[in-house]
N, CA, C and O atoms as a GROMACS GRO file, in nm:
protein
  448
    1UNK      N    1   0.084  -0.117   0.000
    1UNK     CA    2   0.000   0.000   0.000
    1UNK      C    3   0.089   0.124   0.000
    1UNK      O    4   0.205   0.129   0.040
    2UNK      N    5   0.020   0.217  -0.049
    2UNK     CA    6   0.120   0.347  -0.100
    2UNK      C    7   0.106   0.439   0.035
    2UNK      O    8   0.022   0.421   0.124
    3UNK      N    9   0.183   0.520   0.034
    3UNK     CA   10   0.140   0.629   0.145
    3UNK      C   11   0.031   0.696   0.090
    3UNK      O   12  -0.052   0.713   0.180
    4UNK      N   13  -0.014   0.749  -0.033
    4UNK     CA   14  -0.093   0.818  -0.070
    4UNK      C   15  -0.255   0.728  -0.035
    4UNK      O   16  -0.353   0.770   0.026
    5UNK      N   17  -0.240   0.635  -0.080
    5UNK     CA   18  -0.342   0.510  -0.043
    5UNK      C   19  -0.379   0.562   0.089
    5UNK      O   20  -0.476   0.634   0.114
    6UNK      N   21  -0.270   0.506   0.189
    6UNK     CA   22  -0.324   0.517   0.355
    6UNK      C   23  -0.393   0.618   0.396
    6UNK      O   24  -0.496   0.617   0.463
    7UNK      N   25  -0.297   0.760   0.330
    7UNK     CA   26  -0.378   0.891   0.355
    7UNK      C   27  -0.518   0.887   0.362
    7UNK      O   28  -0.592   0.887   0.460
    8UNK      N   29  -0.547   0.885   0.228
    8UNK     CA   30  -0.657   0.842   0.193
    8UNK      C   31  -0.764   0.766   0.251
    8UNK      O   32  -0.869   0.819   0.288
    9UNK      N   33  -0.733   0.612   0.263
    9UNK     CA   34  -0.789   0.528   0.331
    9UNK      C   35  -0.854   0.572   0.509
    9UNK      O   36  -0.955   0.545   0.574
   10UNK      N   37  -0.754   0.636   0.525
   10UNK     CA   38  -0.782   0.723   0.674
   10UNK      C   39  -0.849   0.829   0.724
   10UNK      O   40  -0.891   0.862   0.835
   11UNK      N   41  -0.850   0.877   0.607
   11UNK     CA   42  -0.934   1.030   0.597
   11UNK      C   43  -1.102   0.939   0.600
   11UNK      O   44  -1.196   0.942   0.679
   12UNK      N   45  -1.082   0.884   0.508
   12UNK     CA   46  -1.240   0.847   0.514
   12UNK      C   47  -1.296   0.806   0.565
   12UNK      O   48  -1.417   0.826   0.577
   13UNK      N   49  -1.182   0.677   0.655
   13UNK     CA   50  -1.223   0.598   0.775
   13UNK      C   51  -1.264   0.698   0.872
   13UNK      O   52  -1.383   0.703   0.901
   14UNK      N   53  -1.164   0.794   0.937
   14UNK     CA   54  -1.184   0.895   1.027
   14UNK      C   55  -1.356   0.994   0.986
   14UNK      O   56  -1.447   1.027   1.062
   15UNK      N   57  -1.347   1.006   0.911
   15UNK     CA   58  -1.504   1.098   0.831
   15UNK      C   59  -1.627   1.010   0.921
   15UNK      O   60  -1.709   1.038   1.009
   16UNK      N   61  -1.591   0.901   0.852
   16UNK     CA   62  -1.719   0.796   0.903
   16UNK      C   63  -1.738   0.755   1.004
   16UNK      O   64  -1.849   0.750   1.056
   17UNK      N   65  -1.583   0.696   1.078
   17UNK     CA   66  -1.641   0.657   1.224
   17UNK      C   67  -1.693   0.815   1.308
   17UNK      O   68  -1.781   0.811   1.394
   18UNK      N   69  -1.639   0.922   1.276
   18UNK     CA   70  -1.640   1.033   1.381
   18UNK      C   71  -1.823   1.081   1.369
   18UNK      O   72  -1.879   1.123   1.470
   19UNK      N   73  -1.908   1.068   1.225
   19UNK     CA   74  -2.004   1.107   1.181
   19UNK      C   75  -2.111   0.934   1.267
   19UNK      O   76  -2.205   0.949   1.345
   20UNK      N   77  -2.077   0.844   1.237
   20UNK     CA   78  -2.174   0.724   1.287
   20UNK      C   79  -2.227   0.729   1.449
   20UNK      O   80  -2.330   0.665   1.469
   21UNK      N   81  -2.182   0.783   1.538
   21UNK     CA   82  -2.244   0.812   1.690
   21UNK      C   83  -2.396   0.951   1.634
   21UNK      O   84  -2.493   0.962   1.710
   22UNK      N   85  -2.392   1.002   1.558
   22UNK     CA   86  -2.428   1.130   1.499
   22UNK      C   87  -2.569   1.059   1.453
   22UNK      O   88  -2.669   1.059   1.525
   23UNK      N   89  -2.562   0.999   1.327
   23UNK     CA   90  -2.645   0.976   1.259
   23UNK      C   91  -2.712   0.865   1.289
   23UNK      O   92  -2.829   0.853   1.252
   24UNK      N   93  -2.641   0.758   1.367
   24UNK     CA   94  -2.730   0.623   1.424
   24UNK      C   95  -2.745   0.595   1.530
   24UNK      O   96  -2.714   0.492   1.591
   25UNK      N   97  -2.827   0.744   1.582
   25UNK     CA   98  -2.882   0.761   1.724
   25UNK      C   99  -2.977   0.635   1.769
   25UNK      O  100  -3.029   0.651   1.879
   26UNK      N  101  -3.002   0.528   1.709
   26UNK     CA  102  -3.081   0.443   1.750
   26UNK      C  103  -3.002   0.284   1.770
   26UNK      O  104  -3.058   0.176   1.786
   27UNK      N  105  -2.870   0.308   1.764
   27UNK     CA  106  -2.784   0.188   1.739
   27UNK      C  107  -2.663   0.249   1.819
   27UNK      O  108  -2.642   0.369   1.834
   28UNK      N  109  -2.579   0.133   1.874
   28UNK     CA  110  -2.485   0.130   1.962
   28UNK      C  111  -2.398   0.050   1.898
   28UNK      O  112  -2.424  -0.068   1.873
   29UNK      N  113  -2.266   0.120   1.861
   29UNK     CA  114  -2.200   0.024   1.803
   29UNK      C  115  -2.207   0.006   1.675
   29UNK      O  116  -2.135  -0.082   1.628
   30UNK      N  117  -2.293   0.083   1.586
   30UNK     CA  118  -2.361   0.012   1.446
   30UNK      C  119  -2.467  -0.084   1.479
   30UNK      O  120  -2.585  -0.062   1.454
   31UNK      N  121  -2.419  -0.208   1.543
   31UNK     CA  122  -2.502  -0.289   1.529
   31UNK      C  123  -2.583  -0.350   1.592
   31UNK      O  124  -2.649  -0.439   1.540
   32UNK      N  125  -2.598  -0.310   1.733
   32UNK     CA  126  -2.731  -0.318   1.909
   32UNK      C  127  -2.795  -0.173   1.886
   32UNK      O  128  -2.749  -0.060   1.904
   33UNK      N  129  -2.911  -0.218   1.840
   33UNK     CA  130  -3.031  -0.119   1.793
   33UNK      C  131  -3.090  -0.104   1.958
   33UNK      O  132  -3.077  -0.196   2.040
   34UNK      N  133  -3.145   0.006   1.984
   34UNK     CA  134  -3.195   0.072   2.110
   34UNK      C  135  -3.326   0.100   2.116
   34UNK      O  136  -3.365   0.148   2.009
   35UNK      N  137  -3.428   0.087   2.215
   35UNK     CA  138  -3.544   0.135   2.176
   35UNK      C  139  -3.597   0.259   2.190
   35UNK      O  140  -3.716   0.278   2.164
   36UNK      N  141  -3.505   0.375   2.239
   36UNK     CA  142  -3.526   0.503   2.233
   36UNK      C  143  -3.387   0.574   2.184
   36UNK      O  144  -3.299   0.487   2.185
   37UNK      N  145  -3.338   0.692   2.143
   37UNK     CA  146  -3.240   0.738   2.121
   37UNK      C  147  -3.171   0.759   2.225
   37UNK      O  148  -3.210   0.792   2.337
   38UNK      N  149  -3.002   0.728   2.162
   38UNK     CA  150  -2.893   0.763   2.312
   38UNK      C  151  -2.925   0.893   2.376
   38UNK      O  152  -2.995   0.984   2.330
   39UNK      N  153  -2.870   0.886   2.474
   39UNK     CA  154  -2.851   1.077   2.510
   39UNK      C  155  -2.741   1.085   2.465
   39UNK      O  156  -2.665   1.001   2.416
   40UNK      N  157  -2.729   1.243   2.491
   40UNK     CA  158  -2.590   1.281   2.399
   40UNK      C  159  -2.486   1.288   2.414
   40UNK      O  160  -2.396   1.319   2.336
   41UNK      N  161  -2.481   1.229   2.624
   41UNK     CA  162  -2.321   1.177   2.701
   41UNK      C  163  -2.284   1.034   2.613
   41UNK      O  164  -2.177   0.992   2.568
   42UNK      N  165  -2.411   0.982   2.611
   42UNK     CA  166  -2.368   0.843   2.546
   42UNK      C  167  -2.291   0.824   2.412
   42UNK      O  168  -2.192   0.753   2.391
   43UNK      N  169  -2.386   0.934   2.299
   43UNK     CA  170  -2.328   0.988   2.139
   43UNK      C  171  -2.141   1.034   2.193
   43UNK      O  172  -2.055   0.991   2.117
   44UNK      N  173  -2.088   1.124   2.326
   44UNK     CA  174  -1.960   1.161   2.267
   44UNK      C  175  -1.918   1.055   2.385
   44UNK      O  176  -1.829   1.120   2.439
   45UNK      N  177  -1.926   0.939   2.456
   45UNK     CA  178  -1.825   0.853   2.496
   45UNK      C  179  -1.849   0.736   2.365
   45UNK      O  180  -1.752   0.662   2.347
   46UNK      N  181  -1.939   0.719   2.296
   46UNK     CA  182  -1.895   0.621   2.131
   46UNK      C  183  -1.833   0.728   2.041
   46UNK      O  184  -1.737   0.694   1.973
   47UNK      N  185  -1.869   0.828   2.035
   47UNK     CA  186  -1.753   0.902   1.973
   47UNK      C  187  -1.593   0.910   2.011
   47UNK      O  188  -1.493   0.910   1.939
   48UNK      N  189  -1.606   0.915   2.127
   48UNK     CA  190  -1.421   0.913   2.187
   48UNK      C  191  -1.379   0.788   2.152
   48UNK      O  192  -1.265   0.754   2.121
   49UNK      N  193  -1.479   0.718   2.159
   49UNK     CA  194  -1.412   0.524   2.137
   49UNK      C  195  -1.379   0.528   2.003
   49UNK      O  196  -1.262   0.502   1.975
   50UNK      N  197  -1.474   0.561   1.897
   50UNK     CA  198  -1.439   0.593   1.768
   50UNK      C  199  -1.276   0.591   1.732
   50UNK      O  200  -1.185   0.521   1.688
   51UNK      N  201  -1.326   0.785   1.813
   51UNK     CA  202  -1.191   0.842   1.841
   51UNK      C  203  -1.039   0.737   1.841
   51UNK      O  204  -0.955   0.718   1.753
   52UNK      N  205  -1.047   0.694   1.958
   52UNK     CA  206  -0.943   0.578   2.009
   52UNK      C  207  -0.936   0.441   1.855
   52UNK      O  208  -0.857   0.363   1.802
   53UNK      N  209  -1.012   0.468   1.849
   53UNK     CA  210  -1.026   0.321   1.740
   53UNK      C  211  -0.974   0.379   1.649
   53UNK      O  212  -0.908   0.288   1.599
   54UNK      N  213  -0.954   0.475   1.584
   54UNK     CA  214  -0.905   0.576   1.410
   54UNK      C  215  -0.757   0.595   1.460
   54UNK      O  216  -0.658   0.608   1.388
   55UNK      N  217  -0.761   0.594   1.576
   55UNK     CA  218  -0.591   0.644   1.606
   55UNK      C  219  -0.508   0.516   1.592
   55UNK      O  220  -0.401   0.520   1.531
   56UNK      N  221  -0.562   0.378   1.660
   56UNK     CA  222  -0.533   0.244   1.654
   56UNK      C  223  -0.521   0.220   1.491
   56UNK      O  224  -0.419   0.190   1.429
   57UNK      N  225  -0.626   0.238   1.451
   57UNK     CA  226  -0.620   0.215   1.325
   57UNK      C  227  -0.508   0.307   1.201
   57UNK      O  228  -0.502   0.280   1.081
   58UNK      N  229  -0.449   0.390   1.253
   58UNK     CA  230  -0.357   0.493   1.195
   58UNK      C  231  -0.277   0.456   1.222
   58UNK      O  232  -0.193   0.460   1.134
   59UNK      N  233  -0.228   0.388   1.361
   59UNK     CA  234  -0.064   0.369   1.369
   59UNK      C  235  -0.074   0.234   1.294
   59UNK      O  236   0.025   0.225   1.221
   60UNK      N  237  -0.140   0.142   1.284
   60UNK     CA  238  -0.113   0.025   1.214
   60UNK      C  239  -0.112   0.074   1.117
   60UNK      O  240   0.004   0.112   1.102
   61UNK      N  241  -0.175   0.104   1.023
   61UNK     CA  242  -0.176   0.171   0.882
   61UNK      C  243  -0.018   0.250   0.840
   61UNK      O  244   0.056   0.251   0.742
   62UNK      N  245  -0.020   0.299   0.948
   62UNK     CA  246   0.125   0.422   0.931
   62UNK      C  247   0.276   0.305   0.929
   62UNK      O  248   0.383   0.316   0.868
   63UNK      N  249   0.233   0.215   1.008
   63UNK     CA  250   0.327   0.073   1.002
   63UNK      C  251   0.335  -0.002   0.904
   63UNK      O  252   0.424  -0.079   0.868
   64UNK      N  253   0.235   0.023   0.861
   64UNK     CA  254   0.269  -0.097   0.739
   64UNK      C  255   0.297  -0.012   0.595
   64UNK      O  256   0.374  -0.045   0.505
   65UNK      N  257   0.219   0.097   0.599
   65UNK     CA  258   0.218   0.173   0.442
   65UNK      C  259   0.451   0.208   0.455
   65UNK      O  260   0.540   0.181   0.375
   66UNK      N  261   0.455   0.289   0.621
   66UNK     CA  262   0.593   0.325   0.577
   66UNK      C  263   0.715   0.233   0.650
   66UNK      O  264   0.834   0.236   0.619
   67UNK      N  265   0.653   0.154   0.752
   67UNK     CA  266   0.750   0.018   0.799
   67UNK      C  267   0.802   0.059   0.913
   67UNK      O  268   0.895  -0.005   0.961
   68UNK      N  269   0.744   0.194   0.989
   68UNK     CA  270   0.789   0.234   1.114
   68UNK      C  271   0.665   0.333   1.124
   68UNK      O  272   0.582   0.371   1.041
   69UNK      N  273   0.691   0.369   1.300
   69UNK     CA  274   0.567   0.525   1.326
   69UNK      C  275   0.620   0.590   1.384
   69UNK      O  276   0.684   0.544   1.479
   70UNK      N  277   0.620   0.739   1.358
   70UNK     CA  278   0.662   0.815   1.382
   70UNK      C  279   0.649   0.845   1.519
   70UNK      O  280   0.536   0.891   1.538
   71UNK      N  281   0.727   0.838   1.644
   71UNK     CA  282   0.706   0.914   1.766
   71UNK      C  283   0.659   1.046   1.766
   71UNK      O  284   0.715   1.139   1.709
   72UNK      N  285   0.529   1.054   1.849
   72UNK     CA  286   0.467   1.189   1.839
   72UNK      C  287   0.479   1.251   2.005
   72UNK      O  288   0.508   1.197   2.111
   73UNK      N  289   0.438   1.396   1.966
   73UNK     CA  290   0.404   1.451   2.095
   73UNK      C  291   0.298   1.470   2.155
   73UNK      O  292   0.211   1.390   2.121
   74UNK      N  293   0.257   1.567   2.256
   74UNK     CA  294   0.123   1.534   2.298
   74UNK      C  295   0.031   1.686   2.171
   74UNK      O  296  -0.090   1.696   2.154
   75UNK      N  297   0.121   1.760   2.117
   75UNK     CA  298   0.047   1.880   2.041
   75UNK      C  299  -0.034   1.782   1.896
   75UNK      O  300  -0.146   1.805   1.852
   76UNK      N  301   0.036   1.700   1.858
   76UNK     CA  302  -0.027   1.589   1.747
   76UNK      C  303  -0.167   1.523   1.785
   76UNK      O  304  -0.269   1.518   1.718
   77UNK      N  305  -0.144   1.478   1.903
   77UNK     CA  306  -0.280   1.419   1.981
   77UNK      C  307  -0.392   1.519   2.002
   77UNK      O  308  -0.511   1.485   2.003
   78UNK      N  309  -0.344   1.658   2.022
   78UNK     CA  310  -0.458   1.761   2.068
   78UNK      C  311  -0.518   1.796   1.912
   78UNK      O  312  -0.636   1.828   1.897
   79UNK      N  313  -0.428   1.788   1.804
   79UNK     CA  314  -0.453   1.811   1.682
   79UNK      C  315  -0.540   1.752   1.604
   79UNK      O  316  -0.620   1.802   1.525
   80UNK      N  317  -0.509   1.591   1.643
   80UNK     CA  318  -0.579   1.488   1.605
   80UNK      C  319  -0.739   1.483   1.672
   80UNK      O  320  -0.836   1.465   1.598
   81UNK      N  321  -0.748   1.494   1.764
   81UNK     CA  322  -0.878   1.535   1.858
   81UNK      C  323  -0.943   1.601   1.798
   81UNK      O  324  -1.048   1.561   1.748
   82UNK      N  325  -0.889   1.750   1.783
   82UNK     CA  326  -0.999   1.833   1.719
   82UNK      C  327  -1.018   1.819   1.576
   82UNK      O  328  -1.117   1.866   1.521
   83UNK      N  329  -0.932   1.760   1.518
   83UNK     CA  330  -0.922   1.724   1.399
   83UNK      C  331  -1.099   1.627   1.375
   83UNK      O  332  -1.194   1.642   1.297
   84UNK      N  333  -1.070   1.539   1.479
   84UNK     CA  334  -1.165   1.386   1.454
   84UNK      C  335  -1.348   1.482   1.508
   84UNK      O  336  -1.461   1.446   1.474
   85UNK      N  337  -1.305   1.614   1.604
   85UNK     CA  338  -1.396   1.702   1.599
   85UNK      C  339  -1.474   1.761   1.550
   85UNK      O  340  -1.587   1.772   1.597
   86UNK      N  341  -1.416   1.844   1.384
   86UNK     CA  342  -1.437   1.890   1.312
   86UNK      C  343  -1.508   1.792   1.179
   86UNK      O  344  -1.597   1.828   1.101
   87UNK      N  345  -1.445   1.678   1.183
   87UNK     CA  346  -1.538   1.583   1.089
   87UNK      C  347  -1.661   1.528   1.129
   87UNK      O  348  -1.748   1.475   1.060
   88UNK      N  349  -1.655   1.553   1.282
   88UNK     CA  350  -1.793   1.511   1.315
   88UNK      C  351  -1.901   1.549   1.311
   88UNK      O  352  -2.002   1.488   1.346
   89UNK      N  353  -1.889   1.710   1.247
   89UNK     CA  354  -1.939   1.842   1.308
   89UNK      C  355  -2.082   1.798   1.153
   89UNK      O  356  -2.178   1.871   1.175
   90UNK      N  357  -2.098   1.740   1.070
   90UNK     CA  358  -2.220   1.692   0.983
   90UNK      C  359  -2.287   1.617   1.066
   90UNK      O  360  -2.406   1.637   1.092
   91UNK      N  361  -2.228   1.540   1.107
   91UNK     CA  362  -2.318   1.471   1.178
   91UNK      C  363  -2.347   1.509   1.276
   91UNK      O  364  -2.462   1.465   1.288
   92UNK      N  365  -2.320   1.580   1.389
   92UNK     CA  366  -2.411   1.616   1.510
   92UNK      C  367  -2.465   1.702   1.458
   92UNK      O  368  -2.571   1.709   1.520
   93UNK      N  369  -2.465   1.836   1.322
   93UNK     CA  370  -2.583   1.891   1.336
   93UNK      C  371  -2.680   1.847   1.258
   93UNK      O  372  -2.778   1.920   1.252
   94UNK      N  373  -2.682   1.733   1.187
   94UNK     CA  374  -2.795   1.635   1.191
   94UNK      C  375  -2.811   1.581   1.288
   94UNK      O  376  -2.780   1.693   1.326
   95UNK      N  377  -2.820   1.549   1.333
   95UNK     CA  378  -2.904   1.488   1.513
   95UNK      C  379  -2.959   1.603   1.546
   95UNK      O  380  -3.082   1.612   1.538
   96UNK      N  381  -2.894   1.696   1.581
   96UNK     CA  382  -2.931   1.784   1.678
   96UNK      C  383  -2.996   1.898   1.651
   96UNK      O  384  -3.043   1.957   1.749
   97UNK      N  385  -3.020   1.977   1.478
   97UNK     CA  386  -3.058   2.085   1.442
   97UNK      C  387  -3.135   2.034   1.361
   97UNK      O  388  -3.252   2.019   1.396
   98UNK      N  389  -3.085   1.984   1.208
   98UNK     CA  390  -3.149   1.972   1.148
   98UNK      C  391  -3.286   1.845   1.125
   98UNK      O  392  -3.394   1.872   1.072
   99UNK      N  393  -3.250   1.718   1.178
   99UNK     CA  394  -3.377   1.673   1.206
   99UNK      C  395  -3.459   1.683   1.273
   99UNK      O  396  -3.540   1.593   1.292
  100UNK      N  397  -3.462   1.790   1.325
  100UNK     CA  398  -3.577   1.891   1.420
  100UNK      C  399  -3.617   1.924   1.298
  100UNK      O  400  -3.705   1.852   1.250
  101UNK      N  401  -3.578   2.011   1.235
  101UNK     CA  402  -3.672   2.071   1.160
  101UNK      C  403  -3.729   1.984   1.080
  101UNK      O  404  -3.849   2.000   1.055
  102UNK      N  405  -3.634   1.839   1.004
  102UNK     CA  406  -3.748   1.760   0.897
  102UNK      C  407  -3.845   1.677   0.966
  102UNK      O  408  -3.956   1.666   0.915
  103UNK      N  409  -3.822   1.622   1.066
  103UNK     CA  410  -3.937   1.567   1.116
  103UNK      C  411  -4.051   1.686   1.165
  103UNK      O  412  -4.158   1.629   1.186
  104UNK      N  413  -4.060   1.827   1.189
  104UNK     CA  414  -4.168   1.885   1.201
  104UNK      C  415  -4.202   1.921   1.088
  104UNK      O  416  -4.322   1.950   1.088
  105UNK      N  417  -4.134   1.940   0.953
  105UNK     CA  418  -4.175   2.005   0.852
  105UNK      C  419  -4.275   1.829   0.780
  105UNK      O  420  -4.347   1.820   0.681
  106UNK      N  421  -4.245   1.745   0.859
  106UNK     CA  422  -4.328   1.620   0.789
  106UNK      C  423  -4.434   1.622   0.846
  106UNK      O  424  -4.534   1.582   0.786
  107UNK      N  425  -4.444   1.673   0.991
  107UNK     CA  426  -4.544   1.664   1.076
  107UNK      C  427  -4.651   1.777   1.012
  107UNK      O  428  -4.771   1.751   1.012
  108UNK      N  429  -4.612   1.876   0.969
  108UNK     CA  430  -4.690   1.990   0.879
  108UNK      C  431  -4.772   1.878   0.753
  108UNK      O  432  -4.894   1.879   0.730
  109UNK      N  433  -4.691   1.808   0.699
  109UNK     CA  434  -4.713   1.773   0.573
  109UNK      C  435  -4.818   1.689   0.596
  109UNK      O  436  -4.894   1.690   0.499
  110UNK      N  437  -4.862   1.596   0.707
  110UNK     CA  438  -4.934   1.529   0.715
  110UNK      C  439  -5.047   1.572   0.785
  110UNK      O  440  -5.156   1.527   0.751
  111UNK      N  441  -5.036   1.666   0.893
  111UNK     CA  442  -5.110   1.725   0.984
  111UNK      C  443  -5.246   1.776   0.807
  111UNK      O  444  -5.365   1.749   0.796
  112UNK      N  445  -5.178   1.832   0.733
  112UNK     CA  446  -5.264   1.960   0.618
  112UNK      C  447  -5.324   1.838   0.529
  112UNK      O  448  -5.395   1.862   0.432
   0.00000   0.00000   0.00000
């Protein structure tokens, strides 16, 4: 695998796991469905796990694409955080803003 590959491969991984606590408020894990939605302590401790899991998944990746990993500091980790932050940021404001509004704008639609 190329470095350009891994990049890659990581970015997207990171996109998705950081966005899935967000959008599958009714599932734990992906795959233990719930019968009411998490609260939203629950959405950012599966998000931090995420979190933890993309970083696991980066140093192996970073091992094998270049055959060593780079020793980091703790400013990389704070980087990476807000980093895995900012990709999440579609998906919580779907949960939290915008399907407010489509589920009432359906509730209009059917109410008329």
């Amino acid at each position: 695998m190329t470095v350009d590959t891994a990049v890659w491969v990581l970015l997207v991984t990171a996109i998705v796991l950081a966005n899935i606590p967000w959008i599958l408020s009714n599932r734990v894990f992906v795959f233990i469905p719930v019968q009411k939605a998490k609260s939203i302590w629950f959405n950012f401790a599966e998000w931090f796990l995420y979190f933890l899991v993309t970083g696991i998944f980066a140093y192996l990746l970073e091992d094998k694409a270049m055959g060593h990993v780079k020793p980091q500091e703790w400013e990389f980790y704070v980087v990476t955080f807000f980093m895995f932050a900012i990709f999440s940021f579609p998906g919580f404001i779907y949960r939290y803003n915008l399907k407010m509004f489509l589920d009432k704008a359906r509730g209009k639609k059917q109410a008329a």
